[in-house]
SEBA-421275 format. One record per residue: residue in one letter; z, y, x of N, C-alpha, C, O in turn. Coordinates in steps of 0.1 Angstrom, whole numbers, plus 2048, in hexadecimal, padded with zeros to 3 digits. Last residue first. Layout:
<pts>
AZYXZYXZYXZYX
...
</pts>
This chain:
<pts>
X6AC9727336B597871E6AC97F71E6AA987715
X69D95973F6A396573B6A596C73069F96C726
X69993673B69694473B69C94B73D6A894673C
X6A291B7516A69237416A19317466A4936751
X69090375D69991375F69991875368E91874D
X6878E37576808F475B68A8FE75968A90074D
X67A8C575B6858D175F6808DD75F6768E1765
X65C8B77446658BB74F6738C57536748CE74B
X6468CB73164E8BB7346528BD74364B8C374C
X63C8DC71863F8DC7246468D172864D8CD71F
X61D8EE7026288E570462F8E17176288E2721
X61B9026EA61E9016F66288F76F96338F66F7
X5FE9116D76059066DB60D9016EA6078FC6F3
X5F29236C25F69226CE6029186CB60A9186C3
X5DF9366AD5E592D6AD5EA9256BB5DF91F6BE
X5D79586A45D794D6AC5E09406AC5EB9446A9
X5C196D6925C89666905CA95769C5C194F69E
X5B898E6995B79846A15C49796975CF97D696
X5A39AA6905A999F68B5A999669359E992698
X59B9CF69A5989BC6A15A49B269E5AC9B06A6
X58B9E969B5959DD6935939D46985889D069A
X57C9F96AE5749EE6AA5859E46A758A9DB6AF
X572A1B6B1573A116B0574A056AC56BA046A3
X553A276C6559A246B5565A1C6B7564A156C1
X548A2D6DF553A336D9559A2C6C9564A2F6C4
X532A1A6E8533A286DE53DA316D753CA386CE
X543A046E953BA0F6F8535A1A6F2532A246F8
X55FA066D75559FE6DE54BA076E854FA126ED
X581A066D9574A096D556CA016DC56F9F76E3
X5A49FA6D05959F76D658C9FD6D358A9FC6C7
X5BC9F66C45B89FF6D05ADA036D45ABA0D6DA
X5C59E96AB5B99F56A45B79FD6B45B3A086B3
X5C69CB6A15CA9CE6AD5BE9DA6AB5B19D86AA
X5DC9B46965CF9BD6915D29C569D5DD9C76A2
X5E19906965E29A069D5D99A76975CF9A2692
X5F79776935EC97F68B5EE98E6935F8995696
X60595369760295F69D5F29686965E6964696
X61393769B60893B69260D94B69461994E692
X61D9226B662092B6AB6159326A660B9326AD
X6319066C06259086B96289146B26329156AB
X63F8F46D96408FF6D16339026CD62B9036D6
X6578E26ED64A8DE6E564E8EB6DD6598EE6DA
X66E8E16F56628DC6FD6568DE6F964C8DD6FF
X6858E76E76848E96EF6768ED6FA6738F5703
X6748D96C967B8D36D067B8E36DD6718EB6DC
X6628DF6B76638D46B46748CE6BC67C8C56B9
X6608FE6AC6608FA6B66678ED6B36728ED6AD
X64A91869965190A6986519026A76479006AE
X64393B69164593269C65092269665B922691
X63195368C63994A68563A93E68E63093A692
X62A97868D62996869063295E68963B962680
X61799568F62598E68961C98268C61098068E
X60D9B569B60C9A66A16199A06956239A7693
X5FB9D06A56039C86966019BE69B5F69BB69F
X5F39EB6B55F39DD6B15FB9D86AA6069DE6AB
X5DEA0E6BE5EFA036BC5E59F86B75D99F76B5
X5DCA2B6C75D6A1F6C95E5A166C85F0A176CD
X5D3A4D6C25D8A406B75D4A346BC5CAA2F6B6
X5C6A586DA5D8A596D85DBA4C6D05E1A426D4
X5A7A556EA5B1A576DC5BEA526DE5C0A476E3
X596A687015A4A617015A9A606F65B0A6A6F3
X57CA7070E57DA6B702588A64702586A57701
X57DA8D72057FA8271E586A7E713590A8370E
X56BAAB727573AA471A576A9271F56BA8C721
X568ABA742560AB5738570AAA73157AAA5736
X572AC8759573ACF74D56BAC673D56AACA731
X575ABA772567AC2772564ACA76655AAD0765
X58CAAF77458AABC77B578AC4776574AD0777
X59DAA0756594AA276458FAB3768590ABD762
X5BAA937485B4AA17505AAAA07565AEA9D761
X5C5A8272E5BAA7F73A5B9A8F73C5B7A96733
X5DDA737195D9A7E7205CFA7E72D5D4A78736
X5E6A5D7055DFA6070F5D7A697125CBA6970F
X602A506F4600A596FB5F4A587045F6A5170D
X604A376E5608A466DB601A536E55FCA5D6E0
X5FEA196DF5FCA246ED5FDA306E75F2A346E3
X611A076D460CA106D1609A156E0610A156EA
X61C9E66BC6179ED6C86119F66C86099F66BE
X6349D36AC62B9DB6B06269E56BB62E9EB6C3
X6389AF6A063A9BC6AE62D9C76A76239C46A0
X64F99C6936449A86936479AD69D6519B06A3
X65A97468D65798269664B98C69064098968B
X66C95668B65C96468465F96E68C66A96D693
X66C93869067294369566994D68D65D94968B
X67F91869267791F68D67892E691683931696
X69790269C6848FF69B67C91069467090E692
X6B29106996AB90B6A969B9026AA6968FE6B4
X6AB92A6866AD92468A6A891669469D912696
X69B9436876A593D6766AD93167D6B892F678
X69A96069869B94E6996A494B68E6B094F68C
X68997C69569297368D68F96269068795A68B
X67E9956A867F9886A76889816A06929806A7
X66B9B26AB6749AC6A767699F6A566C99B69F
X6609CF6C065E9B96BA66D9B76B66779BA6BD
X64C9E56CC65B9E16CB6589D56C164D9D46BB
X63E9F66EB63B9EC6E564B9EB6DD6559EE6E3
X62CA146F963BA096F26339FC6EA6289FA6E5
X61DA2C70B61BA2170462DA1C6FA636A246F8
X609A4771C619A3F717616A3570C60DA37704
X5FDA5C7375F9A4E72D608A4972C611A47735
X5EBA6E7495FBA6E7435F6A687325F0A6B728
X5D5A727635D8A6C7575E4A6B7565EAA68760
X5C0A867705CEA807715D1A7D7645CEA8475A
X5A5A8878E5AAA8677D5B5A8177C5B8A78784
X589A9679A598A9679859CA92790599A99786
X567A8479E575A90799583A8B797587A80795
X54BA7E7AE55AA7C7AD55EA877A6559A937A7
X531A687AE535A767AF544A717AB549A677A7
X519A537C552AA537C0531A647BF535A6A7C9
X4FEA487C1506A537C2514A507BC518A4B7B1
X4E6A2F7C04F6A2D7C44FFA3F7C9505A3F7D3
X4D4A367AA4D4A3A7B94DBA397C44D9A3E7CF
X4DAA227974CDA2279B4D0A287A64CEA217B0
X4FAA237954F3A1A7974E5A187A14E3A127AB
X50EA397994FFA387924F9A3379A4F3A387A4
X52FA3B797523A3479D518A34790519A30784
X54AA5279653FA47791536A48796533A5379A
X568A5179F55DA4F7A5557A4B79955CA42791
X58BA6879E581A5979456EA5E79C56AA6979D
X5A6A6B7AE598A6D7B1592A627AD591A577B2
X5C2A707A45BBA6F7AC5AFA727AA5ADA7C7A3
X5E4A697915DEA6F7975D2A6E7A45D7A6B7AF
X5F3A587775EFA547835E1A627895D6A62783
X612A4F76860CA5F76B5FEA59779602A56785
X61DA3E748614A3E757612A4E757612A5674D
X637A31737633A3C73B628A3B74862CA36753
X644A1671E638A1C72F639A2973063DA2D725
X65DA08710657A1470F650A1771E657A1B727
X6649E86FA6649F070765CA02708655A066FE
X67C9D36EC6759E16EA6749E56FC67C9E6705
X6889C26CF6869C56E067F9CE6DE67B9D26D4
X6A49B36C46989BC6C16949BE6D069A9BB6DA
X6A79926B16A89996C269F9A46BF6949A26BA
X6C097C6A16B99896A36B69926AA6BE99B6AC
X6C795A6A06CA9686A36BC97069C6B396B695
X6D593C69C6C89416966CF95269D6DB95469E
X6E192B6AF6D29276AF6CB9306A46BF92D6A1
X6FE92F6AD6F59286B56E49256BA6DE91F6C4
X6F994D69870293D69E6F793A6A86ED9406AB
X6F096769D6FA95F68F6FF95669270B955690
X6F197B6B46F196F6B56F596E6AA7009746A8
X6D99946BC6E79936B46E49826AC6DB97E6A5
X6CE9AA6D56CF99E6CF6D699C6C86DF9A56C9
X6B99C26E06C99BF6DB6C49B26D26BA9B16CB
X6AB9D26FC6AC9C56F66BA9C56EF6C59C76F5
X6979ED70A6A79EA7046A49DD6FE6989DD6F9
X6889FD72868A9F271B6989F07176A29F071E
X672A16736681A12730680A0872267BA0A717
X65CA1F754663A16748674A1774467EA1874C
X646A30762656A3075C658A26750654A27744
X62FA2E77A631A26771641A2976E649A25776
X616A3F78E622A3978F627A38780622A40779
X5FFA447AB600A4179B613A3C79861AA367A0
X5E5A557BB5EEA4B7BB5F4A497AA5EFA4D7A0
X5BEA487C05CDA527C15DAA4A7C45DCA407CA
X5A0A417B45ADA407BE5B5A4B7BF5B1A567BE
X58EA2D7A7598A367A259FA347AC5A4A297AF
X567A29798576A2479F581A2E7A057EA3979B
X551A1678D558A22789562A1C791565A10793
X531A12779539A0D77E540A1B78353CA26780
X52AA05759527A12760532A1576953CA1A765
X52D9E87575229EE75751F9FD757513A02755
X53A9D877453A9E476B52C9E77665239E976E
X53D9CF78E5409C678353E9D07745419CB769
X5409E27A75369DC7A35359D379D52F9CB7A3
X5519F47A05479FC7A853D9EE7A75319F07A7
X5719F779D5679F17915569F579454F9F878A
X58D9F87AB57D9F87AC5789F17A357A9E57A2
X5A8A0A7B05A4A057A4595A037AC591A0D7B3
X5C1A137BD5B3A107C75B0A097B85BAA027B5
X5DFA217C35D7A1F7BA5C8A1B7BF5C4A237C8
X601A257D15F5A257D35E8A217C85EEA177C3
X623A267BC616A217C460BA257C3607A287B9
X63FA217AA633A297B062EA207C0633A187C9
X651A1A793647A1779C641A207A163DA29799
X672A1577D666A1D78665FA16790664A0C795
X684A0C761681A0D76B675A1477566EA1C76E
X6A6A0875269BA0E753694A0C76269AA0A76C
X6AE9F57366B09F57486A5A0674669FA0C73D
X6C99DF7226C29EE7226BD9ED7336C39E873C
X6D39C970C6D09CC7186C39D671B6B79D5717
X6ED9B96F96E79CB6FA6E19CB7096E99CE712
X6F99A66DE6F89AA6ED6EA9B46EF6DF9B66E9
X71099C6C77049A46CA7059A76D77109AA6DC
X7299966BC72298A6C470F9906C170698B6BC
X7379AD6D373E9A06C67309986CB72D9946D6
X7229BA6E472E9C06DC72D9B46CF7259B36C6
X7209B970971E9B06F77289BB6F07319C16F4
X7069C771E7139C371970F9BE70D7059BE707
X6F49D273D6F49C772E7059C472B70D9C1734
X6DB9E074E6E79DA74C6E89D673B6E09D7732
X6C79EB76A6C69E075C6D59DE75B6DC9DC765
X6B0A0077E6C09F97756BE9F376E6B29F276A
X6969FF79569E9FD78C6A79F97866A99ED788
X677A047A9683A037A7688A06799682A0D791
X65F9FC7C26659FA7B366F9FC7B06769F47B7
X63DA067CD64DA067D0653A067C364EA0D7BA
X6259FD7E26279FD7D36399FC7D26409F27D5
X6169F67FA613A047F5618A067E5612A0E7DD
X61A9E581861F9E380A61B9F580561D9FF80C
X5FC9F381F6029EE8176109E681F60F9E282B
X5E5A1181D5EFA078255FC9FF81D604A05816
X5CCA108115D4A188125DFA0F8185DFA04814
X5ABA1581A5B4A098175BDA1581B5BBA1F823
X58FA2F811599A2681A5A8A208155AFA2680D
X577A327FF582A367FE58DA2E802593A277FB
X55AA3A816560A2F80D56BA3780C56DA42812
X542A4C80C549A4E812557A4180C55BA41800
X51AA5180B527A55800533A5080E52EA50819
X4FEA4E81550AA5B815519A6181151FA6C812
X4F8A35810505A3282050AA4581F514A49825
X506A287F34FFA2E7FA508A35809513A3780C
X513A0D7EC507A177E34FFA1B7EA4F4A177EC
X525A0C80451EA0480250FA037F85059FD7FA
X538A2180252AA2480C521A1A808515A1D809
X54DA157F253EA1F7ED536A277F752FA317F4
X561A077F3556A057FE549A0E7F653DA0A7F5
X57FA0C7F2579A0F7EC566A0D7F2562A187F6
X5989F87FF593A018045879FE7F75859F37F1
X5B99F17EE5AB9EB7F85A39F87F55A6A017EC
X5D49F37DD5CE9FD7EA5C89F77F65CC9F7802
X5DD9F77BF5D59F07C85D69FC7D35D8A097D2
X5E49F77995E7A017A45DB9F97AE5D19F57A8
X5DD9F47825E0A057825E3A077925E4A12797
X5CF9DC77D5C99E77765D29F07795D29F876F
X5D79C97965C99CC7935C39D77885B79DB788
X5EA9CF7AB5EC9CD79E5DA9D57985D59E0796
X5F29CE7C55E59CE7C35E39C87B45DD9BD7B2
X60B9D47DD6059E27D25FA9DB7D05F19E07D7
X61D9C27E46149C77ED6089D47E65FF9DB7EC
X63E9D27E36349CB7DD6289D27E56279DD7E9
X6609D87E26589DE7EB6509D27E76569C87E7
X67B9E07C96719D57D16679DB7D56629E47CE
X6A19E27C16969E87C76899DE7CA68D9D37CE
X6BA9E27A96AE9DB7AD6A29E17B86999E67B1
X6D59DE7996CF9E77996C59E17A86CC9DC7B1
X6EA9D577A6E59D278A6D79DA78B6CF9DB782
X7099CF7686FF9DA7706F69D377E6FA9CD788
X7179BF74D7109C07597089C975B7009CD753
X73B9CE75172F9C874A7269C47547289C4760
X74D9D27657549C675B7469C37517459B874B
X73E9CF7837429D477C7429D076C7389CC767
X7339CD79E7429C579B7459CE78E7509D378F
X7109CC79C71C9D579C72A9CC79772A9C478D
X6F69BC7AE6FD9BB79E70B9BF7A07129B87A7
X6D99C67BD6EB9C57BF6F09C37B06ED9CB7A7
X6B99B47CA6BF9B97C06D29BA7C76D79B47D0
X69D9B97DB6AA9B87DE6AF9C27D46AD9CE7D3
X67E9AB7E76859AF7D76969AD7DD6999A27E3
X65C9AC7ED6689A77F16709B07E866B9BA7E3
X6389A07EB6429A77EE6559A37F06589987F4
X62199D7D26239947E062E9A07E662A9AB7E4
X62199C7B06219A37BC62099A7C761F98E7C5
X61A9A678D61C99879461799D7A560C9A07A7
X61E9B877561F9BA7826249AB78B6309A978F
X6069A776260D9AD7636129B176F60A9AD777
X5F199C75C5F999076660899A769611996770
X5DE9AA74A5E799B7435F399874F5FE99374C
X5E69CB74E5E29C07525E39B57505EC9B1758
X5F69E47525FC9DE75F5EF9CC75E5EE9C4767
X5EA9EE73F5F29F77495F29F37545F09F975F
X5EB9E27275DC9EA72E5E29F17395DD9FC73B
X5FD9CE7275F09C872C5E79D572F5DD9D3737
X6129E171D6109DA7276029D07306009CE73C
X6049E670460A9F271060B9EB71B6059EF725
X6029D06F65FB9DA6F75F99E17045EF9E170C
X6119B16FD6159C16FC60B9CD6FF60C9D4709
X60399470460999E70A60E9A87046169A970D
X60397B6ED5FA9826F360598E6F960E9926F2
X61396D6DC60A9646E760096B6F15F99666F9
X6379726DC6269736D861E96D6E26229696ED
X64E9736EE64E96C6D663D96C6D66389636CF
X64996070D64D96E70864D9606F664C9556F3
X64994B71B65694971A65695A70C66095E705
X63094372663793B71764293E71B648935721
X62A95773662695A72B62F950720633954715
X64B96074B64295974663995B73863F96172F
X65D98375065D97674564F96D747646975744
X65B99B75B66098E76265F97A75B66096E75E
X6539AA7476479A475464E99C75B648995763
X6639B373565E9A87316569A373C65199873A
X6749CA73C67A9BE7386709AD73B6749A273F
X66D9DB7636709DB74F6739D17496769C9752
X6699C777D6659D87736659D17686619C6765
X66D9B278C6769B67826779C277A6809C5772
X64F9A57926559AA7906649AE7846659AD778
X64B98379564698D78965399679065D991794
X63F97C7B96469797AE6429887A663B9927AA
X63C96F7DB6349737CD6389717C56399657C4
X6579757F36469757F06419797E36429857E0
X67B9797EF66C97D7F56609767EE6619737E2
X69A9887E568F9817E46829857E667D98F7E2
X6BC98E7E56AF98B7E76A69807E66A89747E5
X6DC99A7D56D198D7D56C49917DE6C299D7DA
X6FE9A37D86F19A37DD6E59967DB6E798A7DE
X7179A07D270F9A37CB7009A37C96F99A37BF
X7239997EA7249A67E371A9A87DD7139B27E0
X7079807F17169867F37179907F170E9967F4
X6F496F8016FA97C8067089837FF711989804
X6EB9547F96F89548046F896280470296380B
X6D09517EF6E194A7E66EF9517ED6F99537E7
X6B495F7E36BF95B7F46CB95A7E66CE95F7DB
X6949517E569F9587DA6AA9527E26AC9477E7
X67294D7E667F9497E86879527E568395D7E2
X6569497D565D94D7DC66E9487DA6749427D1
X6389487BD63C93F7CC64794B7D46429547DA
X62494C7A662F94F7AC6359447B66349387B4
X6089437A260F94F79961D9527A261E95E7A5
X5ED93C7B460093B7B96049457AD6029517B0
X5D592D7A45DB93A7A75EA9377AB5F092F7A5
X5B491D79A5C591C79E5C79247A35BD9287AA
X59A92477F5A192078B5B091C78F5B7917786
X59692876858D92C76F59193277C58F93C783
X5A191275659591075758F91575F58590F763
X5C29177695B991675D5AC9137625AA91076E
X5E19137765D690B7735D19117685D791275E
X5F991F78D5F192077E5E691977F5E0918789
X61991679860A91979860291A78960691677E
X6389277A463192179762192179861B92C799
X65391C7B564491D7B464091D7AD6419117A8
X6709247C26709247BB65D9257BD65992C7C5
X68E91A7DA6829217D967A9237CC68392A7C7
X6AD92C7E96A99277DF69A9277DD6959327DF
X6C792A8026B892E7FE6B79247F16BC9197EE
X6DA92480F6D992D80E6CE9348076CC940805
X6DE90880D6E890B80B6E791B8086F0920801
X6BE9008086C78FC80B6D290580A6CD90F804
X6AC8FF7F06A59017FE6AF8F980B6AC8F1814
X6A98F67CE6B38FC7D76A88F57E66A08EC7E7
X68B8FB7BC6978F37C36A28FD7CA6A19097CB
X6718F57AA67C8FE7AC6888F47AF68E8EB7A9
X64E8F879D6598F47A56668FD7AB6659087B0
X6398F47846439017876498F478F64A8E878B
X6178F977761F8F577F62E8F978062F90477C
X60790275760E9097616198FA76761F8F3760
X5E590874C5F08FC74D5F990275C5F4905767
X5D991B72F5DB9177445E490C7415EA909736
X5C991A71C5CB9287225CD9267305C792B739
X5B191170E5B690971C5BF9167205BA91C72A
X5A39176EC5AC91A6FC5B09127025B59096FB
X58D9166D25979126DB5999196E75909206EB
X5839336C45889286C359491C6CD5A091C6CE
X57E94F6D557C94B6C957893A6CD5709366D5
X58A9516F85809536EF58694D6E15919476E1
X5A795D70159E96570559095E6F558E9656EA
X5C19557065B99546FA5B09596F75AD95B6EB
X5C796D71D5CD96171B5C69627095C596C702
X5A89777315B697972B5BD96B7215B796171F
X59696B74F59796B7405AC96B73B5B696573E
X58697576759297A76159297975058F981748
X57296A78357296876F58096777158695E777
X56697D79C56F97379656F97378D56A97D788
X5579947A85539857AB55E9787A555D96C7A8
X56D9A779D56B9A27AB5659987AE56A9917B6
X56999E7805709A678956D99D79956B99179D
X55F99775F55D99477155F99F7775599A9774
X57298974356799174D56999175957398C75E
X57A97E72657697873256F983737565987730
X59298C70D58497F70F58698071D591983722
X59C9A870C59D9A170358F99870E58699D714
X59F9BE71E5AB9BC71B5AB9AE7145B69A7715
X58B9CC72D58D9BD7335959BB72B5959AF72D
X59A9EC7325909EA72B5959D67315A09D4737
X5B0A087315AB9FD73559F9F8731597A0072C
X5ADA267295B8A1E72F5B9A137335C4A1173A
X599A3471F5A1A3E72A5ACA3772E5B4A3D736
X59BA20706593A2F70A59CA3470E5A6A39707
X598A007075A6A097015A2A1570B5A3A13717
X5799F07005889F47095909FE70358DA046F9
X5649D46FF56E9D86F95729E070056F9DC70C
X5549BF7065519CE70B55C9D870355A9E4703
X55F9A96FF55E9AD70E55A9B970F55B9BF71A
X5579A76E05689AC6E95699AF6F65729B66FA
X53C9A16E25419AC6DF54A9B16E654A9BA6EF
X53D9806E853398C6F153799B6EC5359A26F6
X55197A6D75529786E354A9836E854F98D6ED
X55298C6B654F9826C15529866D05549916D4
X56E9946A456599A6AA56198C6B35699846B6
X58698769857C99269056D994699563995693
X58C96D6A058D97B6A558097E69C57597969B
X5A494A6A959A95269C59896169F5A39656A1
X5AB9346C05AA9426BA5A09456AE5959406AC
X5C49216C85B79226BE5B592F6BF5C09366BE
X5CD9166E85D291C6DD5C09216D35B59246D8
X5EC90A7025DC90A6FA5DD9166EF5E791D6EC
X5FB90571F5FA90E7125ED90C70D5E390B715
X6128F072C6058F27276048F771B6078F2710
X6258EB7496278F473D6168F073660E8ED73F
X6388D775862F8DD75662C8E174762F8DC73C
X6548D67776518D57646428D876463E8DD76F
X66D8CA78A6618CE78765B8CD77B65E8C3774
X6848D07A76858CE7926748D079366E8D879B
X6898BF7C46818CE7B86848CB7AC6858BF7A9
X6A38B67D16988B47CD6938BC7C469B8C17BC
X6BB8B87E16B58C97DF6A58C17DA69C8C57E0
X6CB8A47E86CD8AC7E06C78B57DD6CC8BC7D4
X6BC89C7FF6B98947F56BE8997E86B98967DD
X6C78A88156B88B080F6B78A78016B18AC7F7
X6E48B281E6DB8A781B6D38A88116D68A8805
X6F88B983A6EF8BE8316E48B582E6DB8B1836
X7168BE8467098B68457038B983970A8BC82F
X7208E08547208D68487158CC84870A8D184B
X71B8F58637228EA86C7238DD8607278D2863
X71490785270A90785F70F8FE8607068F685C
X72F91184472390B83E7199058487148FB843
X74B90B85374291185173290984F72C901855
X7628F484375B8F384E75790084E75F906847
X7728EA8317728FA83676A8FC84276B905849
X7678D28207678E081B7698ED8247658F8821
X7708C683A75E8C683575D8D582F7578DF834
X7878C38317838C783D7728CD83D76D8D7841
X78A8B381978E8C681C7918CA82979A8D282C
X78389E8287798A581C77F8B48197788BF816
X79789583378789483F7818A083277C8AA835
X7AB8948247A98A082D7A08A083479F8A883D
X7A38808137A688D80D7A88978187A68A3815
X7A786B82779586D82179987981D793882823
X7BB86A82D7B886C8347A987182F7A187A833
X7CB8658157D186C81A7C58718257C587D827
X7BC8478167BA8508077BB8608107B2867812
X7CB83B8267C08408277B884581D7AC84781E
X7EC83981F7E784282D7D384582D7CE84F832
X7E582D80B7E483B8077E684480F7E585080E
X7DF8148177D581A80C7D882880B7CF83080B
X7F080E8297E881282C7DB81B8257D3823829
X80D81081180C81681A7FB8188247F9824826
X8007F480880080080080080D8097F6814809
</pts>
């Protein structure tokens, strides 16, 4: 007896030995840090007022244009999520995610569609600093504003946010850079965020060189601007009151701008300056039980982007230029009713309320103010894993290349299914 509990006695201090070691001098055993892995697959029907060959020439005047279907950028096919009339392959998403080791975390998500593979996100995320402090490096969604950190199957709709897609783009501000957040010792939560990005968010910001000698060898390229060229910063905090919870942030960007549309366009056009982005979102939730609540959300854009718009005429390759500054504002606000843990309805609405265009040469630009969207849905989820939702947009942003515009009924049906480990979302 005596030996047994002399060695009992003795295993209990080899192991709160272990425990005070310093972490470096601990055995360390990789078989614990196997990846969790899941995959996601979104489909989805579409029905749209308007055909395929139309909606591509679609754009929101003086603010985007590509918003709806499939077009060519850069020698690439950029098709938006539900892009044509009837079926969709939207993508099939990869995701791996492990611990690294004692100090690191990694995290990979790839994308699969019809018109290729993409690293959506690939980076590491530090465990070990302390006071609050978190970092993280390579390619990830930014933490600007509420919803661009979120995955697509994770947002209520199947389609982006007005304001958000004509601003920043389906992929939204998705970066290559580095991210150092502090969460405040304080009795709610506060945390406040900085991120340096390599700046090449395809519709407001970029900084590659503009090659319009290439038209013509009199014109003059508009040079690469040195990168990282995209700076972020922002608050976020969140409390409950009883069993409602309240999360408010605000946030900023500024960066360099290199927009080229000089030869995918049919009147081609480019834009350099610089540009910079205010956001503020509020989220209030109010839990009834377990599984049925009430979530309003709401975000609000502000863009100021400042420079020098090029158009190209084609037949001679002349590239004339003017000054031009745009002061463009948007929101989006949705409401969400979960009846409970299979069903959900939701409205959103959307508005670009504000678009102001200056140019220097005194000629009028065609910017209308009234551009919004109507979205409600209905959502059945079988399980955690599996979710089906029936979705209707009227969507009154869009003109066509004559200026008219052009109402555009979208009823969609979407389907998302996922198998495997995967990380609980964000509130």
């Amino acid at each position: 007896m005596k030996k047994i509990l002399l060695a009992t006695a003795l295993c209990a201090t080899l192991i709160h030995a272990a425990d005070v070691l310093p972490v470096e001098k601990r055995t360390f055993d990789q078989s614990k840090y196997i990846p969790d892995i899941s995959l996601v697959m979104d489909a989805s029907y579409v029905s749209r007022s308007v055909s395929d060959d139309e909606v591509v020439h679609l754009e929101v005047p003086g603010v985007a244009h590509g918003l709806i279907g499939s077009h060519e950028h850069g020698g690439e096919t950029h098709a938006t999520y539900n892009a044509d009339n009837g079926f969709n392959l939207n993508y099939a998403e990869l995701v791996l995610s492990s611990s690294v080791d004692p100090f690191f975390t990694m995290d990979g998500v790839f994308h699969f569609s019809p018109n290729g593979v993409h690293v959506e996100e690939l980076f590491f995320t530090s465990t070990a600093l302390g006071n609050g402090l978190r970092a993280k490096g390579g390619k990830f969604n930014s933490n600007f504003g509420y919803l661009n950190e979120q995955h697509h199957h994770a947002w209520d709709f199947a389609d982006m946010p007005l304001v958000y897609e004509a601003f920043l783009g389906m992929h939204g501000l998705n970066e290559v850079g580095a991210q150092i957040q502090w969460t405040a010792p304080t009795p709610f939560y506060l945390m406040a965020g900085v991120e340096v990005l390599q700046g090449e968010n395809e519709q407001m910001f970029g900084n590659n060189t503009i090659h319009l000698s290439e038209l013509n060898a009199s014109n003059a390229d508009v040079t690469y601007e040195k990168a990282p060229s995209m700076f972020v910063g922002y608050v976020k905090t969140s409390f409950d009151i009883e069993d409602t919870t309240v999360l408010a942030g605000l946030s900023y960007i500024q960066g360099s701008s290199r927009i080229d549309h000089t030869e995918d366009e049919e009147e081609p056009h480019a834009f350099s300056g610089d540009s910079k982005l205010y956001g503020a979102d509020l989220v209030i939730k109010h839990a009834f039980d377990s599984y049925s609540s009430l979530k309003w959300q709401n975000e609000l854009l502000y863009r100021d982007m400042d420079g020098i718009q090029y158009g190209i005429n084609t037949a001679t390759g002349f590239a004339g230029s003017i000054d031009i500054t745009k002061k463009q504002a948007g929101l989006y606000s949705q409401l969400i009713y979960a009846i409970d843990r299979n069903y959900k309805v939701g409205v959103r609405y959307d508005s670009i309320f504000k678009n102001d265009i200056e140019k220097s040469a005194g000629e009028a630009a065609f910017a209308p103010h009234d551009l919004d969207k109507y979205s409600v849905m209905a959502e059945y989820s079988t399980s955690e894993f599996a979710r089906f939702r029936l979705q209707y947009d009227r969507n009154n942003a869009m003109f066509n290349e004559e200026g008219n515009r052009q109402s555009i009924d979208t009823i969609i049906l979407q389907a998302n299914i996922s198998i495997g480990a995967h990380g609980a979302h964000s509130f």
